[in-house]
C-alpha positions in Angstrom: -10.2 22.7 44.0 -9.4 25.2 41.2 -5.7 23.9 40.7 -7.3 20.1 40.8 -9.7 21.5 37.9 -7.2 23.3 35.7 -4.9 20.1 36.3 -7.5 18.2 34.9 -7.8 20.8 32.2 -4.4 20.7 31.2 -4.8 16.4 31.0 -7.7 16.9 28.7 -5.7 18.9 26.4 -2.8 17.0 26.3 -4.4 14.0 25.9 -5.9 15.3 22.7 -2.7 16.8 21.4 -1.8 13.0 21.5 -4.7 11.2 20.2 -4.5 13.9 17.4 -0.7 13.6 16.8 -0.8 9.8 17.1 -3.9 9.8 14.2 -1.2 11.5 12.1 1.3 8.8 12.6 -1.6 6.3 12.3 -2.1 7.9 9.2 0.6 7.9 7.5 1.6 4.1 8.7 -0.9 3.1 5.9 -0.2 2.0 2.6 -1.9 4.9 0.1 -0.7 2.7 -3.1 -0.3 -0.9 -4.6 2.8 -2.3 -6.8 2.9 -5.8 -8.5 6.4 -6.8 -9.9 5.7 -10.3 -11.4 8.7 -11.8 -13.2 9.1 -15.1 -15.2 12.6 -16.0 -15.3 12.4 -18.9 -18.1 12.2 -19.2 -21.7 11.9 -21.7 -24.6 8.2 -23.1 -25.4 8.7 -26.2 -23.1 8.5 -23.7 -19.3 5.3 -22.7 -21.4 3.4 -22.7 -18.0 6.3 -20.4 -16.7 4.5 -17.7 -18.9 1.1 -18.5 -18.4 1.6 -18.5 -14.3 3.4 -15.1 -14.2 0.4 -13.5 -16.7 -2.2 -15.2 -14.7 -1.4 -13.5 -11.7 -1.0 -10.5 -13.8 -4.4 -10.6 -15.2 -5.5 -11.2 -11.1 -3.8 -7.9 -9.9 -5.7 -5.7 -12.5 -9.1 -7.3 -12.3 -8.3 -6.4 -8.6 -7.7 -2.4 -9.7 -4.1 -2.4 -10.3 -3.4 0.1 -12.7 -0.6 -1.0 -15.3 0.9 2.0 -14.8 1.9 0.1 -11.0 2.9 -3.1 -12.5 5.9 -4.2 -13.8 5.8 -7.2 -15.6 8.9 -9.0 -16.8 8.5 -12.5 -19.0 10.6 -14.2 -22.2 7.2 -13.2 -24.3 8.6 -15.9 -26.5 5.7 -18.3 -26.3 2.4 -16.8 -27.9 4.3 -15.9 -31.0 6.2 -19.5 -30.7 6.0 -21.2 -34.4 4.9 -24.4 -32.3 2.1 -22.4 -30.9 -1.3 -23.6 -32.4 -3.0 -21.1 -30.9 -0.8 -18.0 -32.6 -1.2 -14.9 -30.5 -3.0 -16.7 -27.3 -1.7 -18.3 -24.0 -4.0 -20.5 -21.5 -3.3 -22.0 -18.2 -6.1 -24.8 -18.8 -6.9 -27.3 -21.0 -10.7 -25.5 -22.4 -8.6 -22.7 -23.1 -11.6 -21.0 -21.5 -9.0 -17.3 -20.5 -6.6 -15.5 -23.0 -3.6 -14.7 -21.3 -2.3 -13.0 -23.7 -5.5 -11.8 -25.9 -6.5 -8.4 -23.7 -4.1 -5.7 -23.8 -1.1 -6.8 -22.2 1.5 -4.4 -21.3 5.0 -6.1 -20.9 7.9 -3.9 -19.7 10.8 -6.3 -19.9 11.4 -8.9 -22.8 13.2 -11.4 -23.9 17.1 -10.6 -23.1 16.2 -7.6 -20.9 14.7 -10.0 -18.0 18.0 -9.9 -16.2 19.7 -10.6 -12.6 20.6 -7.1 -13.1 17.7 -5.2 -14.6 15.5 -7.2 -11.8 18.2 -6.1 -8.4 18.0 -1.9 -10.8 14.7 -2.5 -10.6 13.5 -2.9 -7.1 16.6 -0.3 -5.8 15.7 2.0 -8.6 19.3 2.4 -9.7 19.1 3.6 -13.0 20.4 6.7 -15.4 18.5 9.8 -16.2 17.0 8.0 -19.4 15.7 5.0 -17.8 11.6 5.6 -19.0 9.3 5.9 -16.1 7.4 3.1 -17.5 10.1 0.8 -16.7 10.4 1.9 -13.2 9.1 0.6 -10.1 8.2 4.4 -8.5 7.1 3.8 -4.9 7.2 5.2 -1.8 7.6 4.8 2.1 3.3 4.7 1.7 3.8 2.0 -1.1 2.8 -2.1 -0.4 4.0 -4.1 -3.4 3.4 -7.5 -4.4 6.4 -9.4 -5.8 5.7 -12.6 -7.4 8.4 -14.6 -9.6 8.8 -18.5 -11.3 11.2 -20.0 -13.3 13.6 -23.2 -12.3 15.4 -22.7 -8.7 17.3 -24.7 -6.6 18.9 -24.1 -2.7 19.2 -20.5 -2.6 19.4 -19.4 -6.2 17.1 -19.3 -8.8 17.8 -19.3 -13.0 17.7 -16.3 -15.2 16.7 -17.1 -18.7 19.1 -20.6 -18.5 22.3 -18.2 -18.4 22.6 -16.9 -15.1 21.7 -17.1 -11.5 20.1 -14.5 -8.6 20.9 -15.9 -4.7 18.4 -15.6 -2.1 21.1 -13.5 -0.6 20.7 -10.8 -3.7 16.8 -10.5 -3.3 17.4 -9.9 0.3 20.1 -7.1 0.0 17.9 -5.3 -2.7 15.3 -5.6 -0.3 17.4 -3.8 2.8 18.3 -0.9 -0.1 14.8 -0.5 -0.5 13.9 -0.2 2.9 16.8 2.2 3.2 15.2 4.5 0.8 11.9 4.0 2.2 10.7 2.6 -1.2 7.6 0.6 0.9 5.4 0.4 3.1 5.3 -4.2 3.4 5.9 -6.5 0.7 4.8 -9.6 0.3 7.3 -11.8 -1.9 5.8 -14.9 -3.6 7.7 -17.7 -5.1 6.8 -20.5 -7.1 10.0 -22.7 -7.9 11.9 -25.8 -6.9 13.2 -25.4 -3.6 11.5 -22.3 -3.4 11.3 -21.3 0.5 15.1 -21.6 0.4 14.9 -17.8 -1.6 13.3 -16.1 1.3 15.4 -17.9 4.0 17.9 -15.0 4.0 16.1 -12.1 3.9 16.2 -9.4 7.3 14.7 -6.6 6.3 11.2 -5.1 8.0 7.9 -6.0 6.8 8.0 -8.2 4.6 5.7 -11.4 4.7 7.2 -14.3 2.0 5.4 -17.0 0.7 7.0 -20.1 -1.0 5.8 -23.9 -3.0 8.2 -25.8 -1.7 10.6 -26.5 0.8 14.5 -27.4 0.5 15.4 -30.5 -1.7 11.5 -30.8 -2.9 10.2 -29.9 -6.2 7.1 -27.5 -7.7 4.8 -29.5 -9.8 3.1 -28.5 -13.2 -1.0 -29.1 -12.6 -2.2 -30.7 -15.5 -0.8 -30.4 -19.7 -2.6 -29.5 -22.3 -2.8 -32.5 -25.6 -3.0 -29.6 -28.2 -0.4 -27.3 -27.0 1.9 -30.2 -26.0 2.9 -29.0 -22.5 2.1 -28.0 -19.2 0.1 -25.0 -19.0 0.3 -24.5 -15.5 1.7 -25.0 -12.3 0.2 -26.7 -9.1 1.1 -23.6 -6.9 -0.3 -20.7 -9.1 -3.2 -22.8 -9.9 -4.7 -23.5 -6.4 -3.3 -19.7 -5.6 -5.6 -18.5 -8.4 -8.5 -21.0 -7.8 -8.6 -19.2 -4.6 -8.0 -14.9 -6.2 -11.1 -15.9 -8.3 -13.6 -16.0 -5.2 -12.1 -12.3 -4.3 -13.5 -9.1 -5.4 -12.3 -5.7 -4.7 -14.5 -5.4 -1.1 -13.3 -8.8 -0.2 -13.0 -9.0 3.6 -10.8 -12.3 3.3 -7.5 -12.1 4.2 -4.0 -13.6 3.5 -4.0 -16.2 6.1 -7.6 -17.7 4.4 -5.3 -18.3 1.1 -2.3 -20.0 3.4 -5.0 -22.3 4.8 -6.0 -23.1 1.5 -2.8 -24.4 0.7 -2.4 -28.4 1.0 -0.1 -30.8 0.2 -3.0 -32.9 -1.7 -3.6 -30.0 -4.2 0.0 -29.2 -4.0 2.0 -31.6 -3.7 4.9 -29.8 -1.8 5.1 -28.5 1.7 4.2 -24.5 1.0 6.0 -22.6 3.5 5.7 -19.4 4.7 8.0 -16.6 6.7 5.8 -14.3 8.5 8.6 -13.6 11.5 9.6 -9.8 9.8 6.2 -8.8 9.3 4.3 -6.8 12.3 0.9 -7.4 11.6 -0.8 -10.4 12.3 -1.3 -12.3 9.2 -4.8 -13.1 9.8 -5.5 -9.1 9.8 -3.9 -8.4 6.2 -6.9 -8.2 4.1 -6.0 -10.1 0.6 -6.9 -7.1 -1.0 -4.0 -5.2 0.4 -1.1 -6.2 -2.1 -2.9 -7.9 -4.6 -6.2 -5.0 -4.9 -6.1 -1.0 -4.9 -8.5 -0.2 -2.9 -9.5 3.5 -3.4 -12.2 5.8 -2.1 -12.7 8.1 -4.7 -14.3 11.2 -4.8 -17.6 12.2 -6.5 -17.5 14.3 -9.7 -17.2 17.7 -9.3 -15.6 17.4 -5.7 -11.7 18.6 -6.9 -10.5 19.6 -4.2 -7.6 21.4 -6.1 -3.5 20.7 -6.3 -1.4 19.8 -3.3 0.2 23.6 -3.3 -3.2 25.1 -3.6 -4.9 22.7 -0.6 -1.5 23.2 1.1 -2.1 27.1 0.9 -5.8 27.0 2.3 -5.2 24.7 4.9 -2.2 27.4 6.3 -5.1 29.9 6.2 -8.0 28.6 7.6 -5.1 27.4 10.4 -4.0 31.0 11.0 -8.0 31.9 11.2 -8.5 29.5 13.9 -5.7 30.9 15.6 -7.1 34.5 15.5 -10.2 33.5 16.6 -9.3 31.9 19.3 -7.2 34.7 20.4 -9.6 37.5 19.8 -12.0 35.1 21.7 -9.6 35.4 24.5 -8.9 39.3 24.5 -12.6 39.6 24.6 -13.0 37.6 27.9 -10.1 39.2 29.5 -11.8 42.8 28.6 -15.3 42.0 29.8 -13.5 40.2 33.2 -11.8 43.5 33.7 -14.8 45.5 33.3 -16.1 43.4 35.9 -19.6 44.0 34.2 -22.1 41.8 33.2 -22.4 41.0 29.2 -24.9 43.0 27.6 -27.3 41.4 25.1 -25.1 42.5 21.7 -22.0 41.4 23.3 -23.7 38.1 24.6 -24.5 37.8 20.3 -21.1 38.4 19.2 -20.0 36.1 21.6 -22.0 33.5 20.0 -21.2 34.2 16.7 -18.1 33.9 17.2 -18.2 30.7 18.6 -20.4 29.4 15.4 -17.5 30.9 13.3 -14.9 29.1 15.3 -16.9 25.8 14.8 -17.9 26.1 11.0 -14.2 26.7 10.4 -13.0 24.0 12.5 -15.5 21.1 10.8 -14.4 22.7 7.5 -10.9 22.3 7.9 -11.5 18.5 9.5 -13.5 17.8 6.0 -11.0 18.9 4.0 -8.0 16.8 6.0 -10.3 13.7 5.5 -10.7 14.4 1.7 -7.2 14.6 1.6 -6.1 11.7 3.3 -8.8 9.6 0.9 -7.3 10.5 -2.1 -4.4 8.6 -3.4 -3.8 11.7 -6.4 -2.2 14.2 -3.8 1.6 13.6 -2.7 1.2 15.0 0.7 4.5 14.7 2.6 4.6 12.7 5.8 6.2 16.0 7.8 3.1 18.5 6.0 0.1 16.1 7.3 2.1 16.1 11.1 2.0 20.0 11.0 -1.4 20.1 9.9 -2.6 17.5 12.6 -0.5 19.3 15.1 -1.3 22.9 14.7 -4.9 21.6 14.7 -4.6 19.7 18.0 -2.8 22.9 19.7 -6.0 25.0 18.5 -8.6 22.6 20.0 -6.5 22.1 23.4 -6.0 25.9 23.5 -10.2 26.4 22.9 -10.9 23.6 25.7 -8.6 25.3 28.1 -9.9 28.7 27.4 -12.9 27.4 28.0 -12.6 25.7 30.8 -11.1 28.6 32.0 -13.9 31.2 31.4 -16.2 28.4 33.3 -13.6 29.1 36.3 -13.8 32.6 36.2 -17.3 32.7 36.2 -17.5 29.9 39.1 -15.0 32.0 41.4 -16.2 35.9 41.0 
């Protein structure tokens, strides 16, 4: 009977030591950060709606909390200043002209001759010299989900570059394996709006990555509607049912990307959408819409810093090694009164207790601070510090539950 109930003690303990440990890889599994890369790989005034598509969806990703500071935006920029532009300054993607592209503060980190095969394939494998600005570099992490959106004039497998060069389905897809190399994300999703354009996702092999395309081989993309004044097409079909849809979604939005697939139909498209969901582990009708195209944050109230990563690193250590020690002076304790073989007087009964309110507060204290950490996106806690913490925190629980369990036992057998 007493091995069958220290057996069962033992379970207990180690089935927490695994829930505990398997919250910590749970944890860091998440994505903690969003990236947008959107790209327009034409210029000259007539891909007009080239422009307007790519700072469309740019204008979507920061209305949905995007910082600029985590989106790179890459474009010709040659239209809104465009001497044929009778609007100088502005770019629409409808006819009422009722949304300024261009009029808000627009940040654009490569222009003109600088959106390159090159400069894109340096971008997303972060292959650049010392003096490569920050600003002009797509920083993420194992924890990062980035949303990667390009259109221009494509055909089987390749797609243009300004009219004077080509990228191959087969680049993207090797600068994508890099990336995962180097753990630069967490899952990507890779949206393309271009003749031909499921063709540029058809060789890719790398994990989690969920690709979305207008059209399939030998079919093309089709601008929605021109505009009489500006003289062109302002937009195309794809991007414009794509963002008819973004506009119902707000930062809570509980919608997810398999609701904006469904949305998709020849009759508003005209072109078979595809989309490649077979390297991508989660079911698409669990991906919330907001997690590549939003930044969802919980943010702490004012006034609750909870200090630098060194400094919270530092405390957490020491409130660990408390735990410890009061655990094993809780121990010593029992073993000394069990070898007195006395009963517990009335002080010793108190310090027993207040002991164990110590051991408590501490404990809820220390699981505060781990869930303050793990909702704010400011720290850089490594993957390898948060599985130490988790893990000496589990051993201290099991060790408390088998102590106790085990002063139950002693008392049940003398």
């Amino acid at each position: 009977m007493l091995f069958g109930l220290k057996k069962n003690c033992g379970v207990l303990g180690l089935s927490l030591l695994f829930i505990l440990t398997g919250f910590a890889s749970g944890v860091m599994g998440s994505h903690t950060n969003n990236w947008a890369v959107l790209v327009s790989t034409s210029r000259f005034w007539f891909n007009y709606r080239h422009m307007a598509n790519v700072l469309s969806m740019y204008r979507t990703v920061k209305r949905l909390g995007i910082p600029d500071s985590q989106i790179i935006l890459m474009l010709s920029d040659d239209v809104a200043c465009n001497s044929r532009n009778l609007f100088p300054g502005s770019v629409f993607n409808n006819k009422d002209h009722a949304i300024d592209l261009y009029g808000e503060s627009v940040e654009v980190d490569y222009r003109g001759y600088e959106v390159t095969v090159e400069n894109f394939i340096r971008l997303l494998t972060d292959r650049w010299s010392e003096d490569q600005p920050k600003s002009k570099r797509l920083l993420t992490d194992e924890n990062s989900n980035i949303f990667i959106y390009m259109t221009g004039h494509g055909g089987d497998d390749f797609l243009k570059f300004q009219d004077a060069e080509e990228i191959a389905s087969e680049d993207i897809a090797d600068a994508f394996a890099q990336m995962y190399e180097k753990k630069r994300y967490n899952e990507i999703l890779f949206m393309i709006d271009t003749c031909q354009a499921n063709t540029m996702f058809s060789k890719f092999y790398s994990p989690n990555i969920l690709a979305v395309g207008s059209s399939e081989l030998d079919e093309s993309s089709y601008s929605h509607h021109s505009d009489v004044e500006i003289g062109v097409a302002v937009i195309d079909r794809f991007t414009y049912y794509t963002l008819e849809y973004l506009e119902q979604i707000e930062k809570n939005s509980t919608l997810t990307l398999q609701d904006l697939f469904d949305s998709y139909t020849f009759e508003k498209v005209h072109s078979h959408t595809g989309v490649r969901t077979d390297l991508f582990q989660r079911d698409v009708k669990d991906v919330l819409i907001t997690d590549f195209f939003g930044n969802v944050q919980n943010i702490l109230p004012e006034g609750d810093v909870i200090g630098s990563p060194a400094e919270i690193d530092e405390e957490l250590d020491n409130d660990i090694k408390a735990l410890v020690q009061l655990a094993l002076e809780r121990k010593l304790q029992h073993a000394i009164n069990n070898t007195a073989n006395g009963a517990a007087t009335a002080p010793e009964k108190e310090e027993e207790e207040t002991n164990e309110t110590q051991f408590k507060t501490v404990s809820v204290e220390n699981i505060n601070k781990l869930d303050n950490l793990k909702s704010s996106n400011d720290l850089n806690v490594s993957s390898n510090k948060w599985n130490h913490i988790l893990v000496a925190l589990s051993c201290v629980v099991m060790f408390t539950i088998l102590h106790t369990m085990g002063k139950k036992l002693d008392i049940a057998t003398a």
